[in-house]
C-alpha positions in Angstrom: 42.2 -102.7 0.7 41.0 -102.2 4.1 44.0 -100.5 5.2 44.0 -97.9 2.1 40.2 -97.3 2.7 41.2 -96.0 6.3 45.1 -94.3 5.4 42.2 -92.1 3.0 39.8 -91.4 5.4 42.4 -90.2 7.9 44.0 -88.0 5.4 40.6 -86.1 4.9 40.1 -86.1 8.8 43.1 -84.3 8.8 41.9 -81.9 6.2 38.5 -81.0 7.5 40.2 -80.3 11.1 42.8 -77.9 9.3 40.0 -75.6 7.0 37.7 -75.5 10.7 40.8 -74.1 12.4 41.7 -72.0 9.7 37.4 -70.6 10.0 37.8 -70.4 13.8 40.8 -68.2 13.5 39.1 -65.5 10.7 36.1 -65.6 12.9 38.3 -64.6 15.7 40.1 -62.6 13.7 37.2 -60.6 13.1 35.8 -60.3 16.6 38.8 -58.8 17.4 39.1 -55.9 14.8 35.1 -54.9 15.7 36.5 -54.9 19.5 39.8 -52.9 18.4 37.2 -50.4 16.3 34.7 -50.1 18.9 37.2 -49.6 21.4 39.1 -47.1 19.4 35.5 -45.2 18.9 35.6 -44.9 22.6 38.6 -43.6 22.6 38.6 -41.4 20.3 35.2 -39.2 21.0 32.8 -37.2 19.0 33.6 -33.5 19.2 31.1 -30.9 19.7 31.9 -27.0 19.2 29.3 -25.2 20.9 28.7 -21.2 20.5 26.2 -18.5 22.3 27.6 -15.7 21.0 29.8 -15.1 24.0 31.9 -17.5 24.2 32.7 -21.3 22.2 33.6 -24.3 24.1 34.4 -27.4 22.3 33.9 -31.2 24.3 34.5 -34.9 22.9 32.2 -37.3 24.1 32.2 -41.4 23.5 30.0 -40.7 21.5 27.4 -38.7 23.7 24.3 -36.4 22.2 23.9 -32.9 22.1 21.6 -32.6 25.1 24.9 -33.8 27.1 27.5 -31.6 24.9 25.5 -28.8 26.0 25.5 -30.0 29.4 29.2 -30.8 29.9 29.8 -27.3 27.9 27.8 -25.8 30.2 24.9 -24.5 28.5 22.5 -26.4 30.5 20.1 -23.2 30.0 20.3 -22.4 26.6 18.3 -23.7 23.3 19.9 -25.1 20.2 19.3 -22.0 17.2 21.3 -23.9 14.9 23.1 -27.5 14.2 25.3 -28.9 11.4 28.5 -31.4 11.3 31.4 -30.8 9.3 34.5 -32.8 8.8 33.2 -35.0 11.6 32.5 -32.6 14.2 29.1 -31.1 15.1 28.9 -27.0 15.4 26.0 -26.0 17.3 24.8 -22.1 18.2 22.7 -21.5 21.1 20.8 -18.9 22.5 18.7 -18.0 25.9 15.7 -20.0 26.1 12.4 -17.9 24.7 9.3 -18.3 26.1 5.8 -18.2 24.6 2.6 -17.0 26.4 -0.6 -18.8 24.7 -4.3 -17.3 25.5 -7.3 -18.7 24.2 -9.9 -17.6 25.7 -9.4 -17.8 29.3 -7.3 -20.6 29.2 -3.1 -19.0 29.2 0.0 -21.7 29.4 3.7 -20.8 28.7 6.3 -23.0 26.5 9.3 -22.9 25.8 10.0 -22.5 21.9 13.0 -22.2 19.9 12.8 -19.7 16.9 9.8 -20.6 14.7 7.0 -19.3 12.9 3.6 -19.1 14.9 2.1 -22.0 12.7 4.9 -24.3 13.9 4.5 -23.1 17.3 1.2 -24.0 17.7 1.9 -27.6 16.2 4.5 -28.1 18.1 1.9 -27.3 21.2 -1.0 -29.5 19.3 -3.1 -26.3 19.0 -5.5 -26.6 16.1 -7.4 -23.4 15.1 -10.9 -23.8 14.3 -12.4 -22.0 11.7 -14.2 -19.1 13.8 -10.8 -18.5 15.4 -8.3 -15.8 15.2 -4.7 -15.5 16.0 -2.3 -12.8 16.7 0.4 -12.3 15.2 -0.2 -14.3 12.1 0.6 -17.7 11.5 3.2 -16.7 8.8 5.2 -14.3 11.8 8.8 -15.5 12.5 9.0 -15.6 16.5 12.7 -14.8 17.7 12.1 -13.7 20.9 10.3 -14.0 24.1 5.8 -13.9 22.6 2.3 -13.6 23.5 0.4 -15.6 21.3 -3.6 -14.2 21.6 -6.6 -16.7 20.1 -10.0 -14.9 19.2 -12.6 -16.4 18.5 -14.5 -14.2 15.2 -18.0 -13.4 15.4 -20.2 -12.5 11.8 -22.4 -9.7 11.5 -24.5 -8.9 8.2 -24.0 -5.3 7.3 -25.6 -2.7 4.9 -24.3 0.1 3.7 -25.4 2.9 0.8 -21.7 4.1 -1.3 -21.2 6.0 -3.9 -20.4 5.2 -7.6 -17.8 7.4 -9.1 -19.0 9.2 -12.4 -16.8 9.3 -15.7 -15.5 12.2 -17.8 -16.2 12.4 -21.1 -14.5 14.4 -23.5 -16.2 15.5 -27.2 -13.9 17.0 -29.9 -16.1 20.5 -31.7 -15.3 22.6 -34.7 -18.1 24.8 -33.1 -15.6 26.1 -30.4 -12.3 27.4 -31.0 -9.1 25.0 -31.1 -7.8 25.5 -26.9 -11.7 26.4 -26.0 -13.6 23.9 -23.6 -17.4 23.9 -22.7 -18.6 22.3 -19.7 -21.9 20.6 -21.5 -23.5 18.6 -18.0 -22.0 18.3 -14.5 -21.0 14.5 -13.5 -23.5 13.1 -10.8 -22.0 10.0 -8.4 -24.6 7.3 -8.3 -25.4 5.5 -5.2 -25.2 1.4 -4.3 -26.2 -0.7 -1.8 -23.6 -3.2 -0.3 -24.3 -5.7 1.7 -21.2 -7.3 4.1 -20.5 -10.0 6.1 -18.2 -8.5 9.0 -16.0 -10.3 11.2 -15.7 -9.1 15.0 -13.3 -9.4 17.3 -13.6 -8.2 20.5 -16.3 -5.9 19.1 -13.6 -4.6 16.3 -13.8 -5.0 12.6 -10.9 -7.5 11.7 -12.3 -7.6 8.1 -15.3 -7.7 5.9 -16.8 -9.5 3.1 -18.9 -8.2 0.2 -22.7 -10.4 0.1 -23.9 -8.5 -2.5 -24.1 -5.0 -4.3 -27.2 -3.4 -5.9 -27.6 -0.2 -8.3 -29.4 2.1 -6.7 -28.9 5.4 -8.9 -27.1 5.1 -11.5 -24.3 7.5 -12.2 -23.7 10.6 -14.5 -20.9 11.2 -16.6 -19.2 14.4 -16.7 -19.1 15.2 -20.4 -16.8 18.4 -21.8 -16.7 19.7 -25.4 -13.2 20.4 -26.2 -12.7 22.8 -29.5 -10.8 22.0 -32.5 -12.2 25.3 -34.7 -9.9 27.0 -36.0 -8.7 30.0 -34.1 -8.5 33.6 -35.8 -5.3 35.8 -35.2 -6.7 39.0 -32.7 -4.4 41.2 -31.3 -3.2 41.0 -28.1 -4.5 42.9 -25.3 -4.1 42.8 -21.5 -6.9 40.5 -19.6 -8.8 41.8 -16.4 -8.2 39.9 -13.1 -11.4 37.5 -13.6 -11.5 37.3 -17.4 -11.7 33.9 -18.9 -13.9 32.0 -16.8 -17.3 32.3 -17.7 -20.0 30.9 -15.5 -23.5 30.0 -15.8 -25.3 33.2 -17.3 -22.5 34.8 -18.6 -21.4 32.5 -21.5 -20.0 33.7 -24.6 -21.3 32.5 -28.1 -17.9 31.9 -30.2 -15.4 34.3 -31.0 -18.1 37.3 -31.2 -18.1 38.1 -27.6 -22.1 38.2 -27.4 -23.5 36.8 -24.3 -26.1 34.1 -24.0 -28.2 31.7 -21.6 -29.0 28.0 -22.6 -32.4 27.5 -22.2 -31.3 23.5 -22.2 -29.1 23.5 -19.4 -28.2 25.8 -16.8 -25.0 24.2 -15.9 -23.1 25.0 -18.9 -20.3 27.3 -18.9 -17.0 27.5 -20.3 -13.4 28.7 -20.0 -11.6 30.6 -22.9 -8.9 28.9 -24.4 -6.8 32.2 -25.5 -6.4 32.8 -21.7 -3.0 35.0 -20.7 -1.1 35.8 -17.6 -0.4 39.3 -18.4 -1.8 41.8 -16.4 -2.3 38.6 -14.4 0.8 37.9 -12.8 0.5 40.3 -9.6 -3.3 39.3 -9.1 -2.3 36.5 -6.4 0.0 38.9 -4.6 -2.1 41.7 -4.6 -4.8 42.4 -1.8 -8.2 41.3 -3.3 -10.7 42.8 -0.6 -13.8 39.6 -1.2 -16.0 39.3 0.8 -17.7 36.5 1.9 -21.3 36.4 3.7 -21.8 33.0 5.7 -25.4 33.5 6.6 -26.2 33.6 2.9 -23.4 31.3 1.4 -22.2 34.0 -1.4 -19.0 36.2 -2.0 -18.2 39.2 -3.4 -15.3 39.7 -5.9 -14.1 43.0 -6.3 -15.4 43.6 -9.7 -19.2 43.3 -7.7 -20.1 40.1 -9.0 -21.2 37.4 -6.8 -22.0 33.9 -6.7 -23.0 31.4 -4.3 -21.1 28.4 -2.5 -22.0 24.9 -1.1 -19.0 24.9 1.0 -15.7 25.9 1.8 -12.4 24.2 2.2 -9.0 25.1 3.8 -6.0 23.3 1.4 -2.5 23.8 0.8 -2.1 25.2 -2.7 0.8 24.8 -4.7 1.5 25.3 -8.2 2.9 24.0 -11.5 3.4 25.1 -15.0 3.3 25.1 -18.7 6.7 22.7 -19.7 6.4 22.6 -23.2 4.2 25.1 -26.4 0.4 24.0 -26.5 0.2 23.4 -22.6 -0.6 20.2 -21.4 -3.5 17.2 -21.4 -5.2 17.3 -18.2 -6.5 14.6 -16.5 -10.6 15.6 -18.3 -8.8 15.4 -21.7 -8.6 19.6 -21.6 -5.4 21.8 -22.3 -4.4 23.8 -19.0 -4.6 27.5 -18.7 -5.0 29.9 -16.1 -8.0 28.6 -14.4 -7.0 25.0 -14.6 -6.9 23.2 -11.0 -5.3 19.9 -10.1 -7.5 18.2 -7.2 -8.4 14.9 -5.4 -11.9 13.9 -6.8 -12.7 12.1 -3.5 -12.6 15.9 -2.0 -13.4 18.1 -4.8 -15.0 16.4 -7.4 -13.9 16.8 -11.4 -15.6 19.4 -13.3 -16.6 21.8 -10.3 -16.1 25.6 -10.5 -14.4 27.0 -7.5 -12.6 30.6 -6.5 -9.3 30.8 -4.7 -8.3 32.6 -2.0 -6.0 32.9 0.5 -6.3 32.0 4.0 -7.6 35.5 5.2 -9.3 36.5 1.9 -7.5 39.1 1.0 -3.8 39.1 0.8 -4.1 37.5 -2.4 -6.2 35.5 -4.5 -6.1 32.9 -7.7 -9.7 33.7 -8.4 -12.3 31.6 -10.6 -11.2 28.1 -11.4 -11.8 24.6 -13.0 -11.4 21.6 -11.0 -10.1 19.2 -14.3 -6.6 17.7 -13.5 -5.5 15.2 -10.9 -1.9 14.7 -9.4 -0.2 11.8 -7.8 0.8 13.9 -4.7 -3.1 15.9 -5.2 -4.3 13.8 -1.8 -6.6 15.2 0.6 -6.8 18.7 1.1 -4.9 19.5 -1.5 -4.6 21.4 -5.2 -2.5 22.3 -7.3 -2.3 25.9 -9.1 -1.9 26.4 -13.2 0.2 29.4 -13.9 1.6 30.1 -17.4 5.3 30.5 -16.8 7.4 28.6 -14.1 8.5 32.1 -12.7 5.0 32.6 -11.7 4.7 29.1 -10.3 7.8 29.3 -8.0 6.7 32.8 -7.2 3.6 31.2 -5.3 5.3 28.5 -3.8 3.5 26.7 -1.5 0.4 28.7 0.3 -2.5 28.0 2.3 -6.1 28.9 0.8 -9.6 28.9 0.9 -11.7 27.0 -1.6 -15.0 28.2 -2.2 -17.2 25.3 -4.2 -19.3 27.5 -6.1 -23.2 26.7 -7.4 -23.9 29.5 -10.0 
């Protein structure tokens, strides 16, 4: 029994001997093939292919970094623009090394940067703005090359100002005037405010402002026309003289009977004929026109012998544009154009003022009496634009310089 119990207990010996040799050797086993992988690592290298734009050199290093590929490549003194890895090998594009200068205040230091916006620089520098601080370029600018970064510090000033309100035009449909007639009922009055700001300063300049508050101070007056919708009676055509059609203050018409009347109600009215022609008309602006102007007394002459008086006078470029279609066309007041109709900025002449063209020197031709009532997209500044009935007449003109007299009667 004995000798059974220990034949058993030598077999299993003999088992337990044979599975630890057999865990010893995969153990081994293992070591080696992390050695053999290792070792084949070294061997083998991690490629780098660098690029400046010149030239692209490509190293193997076991495994190394990019600070070393760039060494070995000999790009010591460039900066990394770009990095990626494909199919196991890292691509990298460098550039020369760029260079920020930093003021605040009187403080100035100089980094080196790769491309970035100014936000990111400053991070990168652990600059934090504060909130009475400026900086120049903005944030948001992309820096690709060599920068001077300034930081202002923004003082506040309260400011008050008086500015105008702009005055609206409106337009009244009347069976009392003929259909194409308009009445100039009152003159548009801009209104004032008061605006109060909050202005930033820097270095003593204005680097933006902030509106505090605005008060009324006079309110403004609309600009209100009566356009005609009568019905207009057939009349034979005749030829109109040079200054016909505009009839100012004191010399307005009362309908189709040609009469002439004053309103005792307002001495601004006046009104334009809506049967206006070119014919006899189309020379006028070519022709010498001999009016005279007297400075000392603001008024000129036209040669018919009536005068009127001015506020001012402007020197514009003129040009002119036409009827493109039967009935005219809707000016910017809500009024048909005719001869007489002007295109202006209202920021220089405003809507609904009476004017007289002429050119430059005052006598080698002349538009004559006019209605500031249309705008144009390319009217800016000193400016208008000319109403003629036929495009030959318009291209005729062409583009001219001219006098603008702002007339008050």
């Amino acid at each position: 029994m004995r000798q059974k119990i220990k034949s058993r207990m030598a077999v299993l010996l003999r088992r337990w001997k044979t599975r630890g040799m057999l865990l010893v050797v995969l153990a081994v086993s293992i070591m080696a093939a992390v050695l053999v992988w290792a070792g084949a690592s070294q061997l083998i290298g991690h490629k780098y292919v660098l690029t400046d734009g010149a030239q692209s050199v490509t190293v193997t290093l076991y495994p190394g970094t990019v600070d070393e590929a760039c060494q070995k490549a000999g790009f010591d003194d460039k900066i990394v623009r770009s990095q990626y890895e494909s199919g196991g090998i890292t691509y990298l594009t460098l550039g020369d090394t760029l260079y920020a200068e930093i003021q605040r205040g009187n403080e100035t230091i100089r980094v080196p940067f790769s491309p970035c916006t100014v936000a990111e620089l400053l991070e990168a520098n652990n600059i934090t703005l504060t909130e009475d601080e400026n900086v120049t370029p903005a944030l948001t600018s992309y820096l690709s090359a060599d920068a001077k970064i300034v930081i202002d510090s923004v003082t506040y000033e309260t400011v008050t100002e008086i500015e105008e309100i702009a005055y609206g035009i409106l337009v009244r449909e009347s069976d009392a005037l003929e259909k194409g007639q308009r009445q100039l009922v009152r003159s548009g009055q801009k209104g004032e405010k008061e605006v109060v700001y909050r202005v930033a300063l820097q270095d003593g300049v204005e680097v933006g402002r902030t509106v505090l508050s605005e008060t009324v101070l006079t309110e403004p007056v609309d600009c209100v026309y009566d356009r005609g919708t009568g019905v207009v009676e057939d009349e034979p055509s005749q030829e109109m003289a040079w200054n016909e059609g505009v009839i100012f203050p004191g010399d307005q018409t009362d309908g189709a009977s040609g009469s002439s009347g004053t309103s005792d109600s307002d001495s601004t009215l006046s009104a334009v004929s809506g049967g206006l022609s070119t014919e006899g008309k189309d020379e006028v602006w070519s022709a010498p026109t001999d009016v005279s102007v007297n400075t000392a007394d603001k008024r000129i002459t036209t040669p018919d012998g009536e005068t009127h008086s001015y506020s001012r006078v402007l020197t514009v470029k003129a040009t002119a544009y036409h009827r493109l279609e039967d009935g005219g066309l809707i000016t910017a007041t809500g009024t048909t154009t005719q001869y007489g109709t002007i295109a202006v900025d209202p920021s220089v002449i405003p809507l609904g003022s009476r004017v007289f063209v002429v050119a430059e020197d005052g006598t080698s031709w002349s538009y004559g009496p006019g209605l500031a009532e249309d705008t144009g997209g390319l009217i800016k500044g000193n400016r208008i634009d000319l109403f003629f009935m036929t495009g030959t007449e318009a291209n005729n003109f062409g583009v001219r310089t001219a006098k603008v007299y702002i007339l008050t009667d």
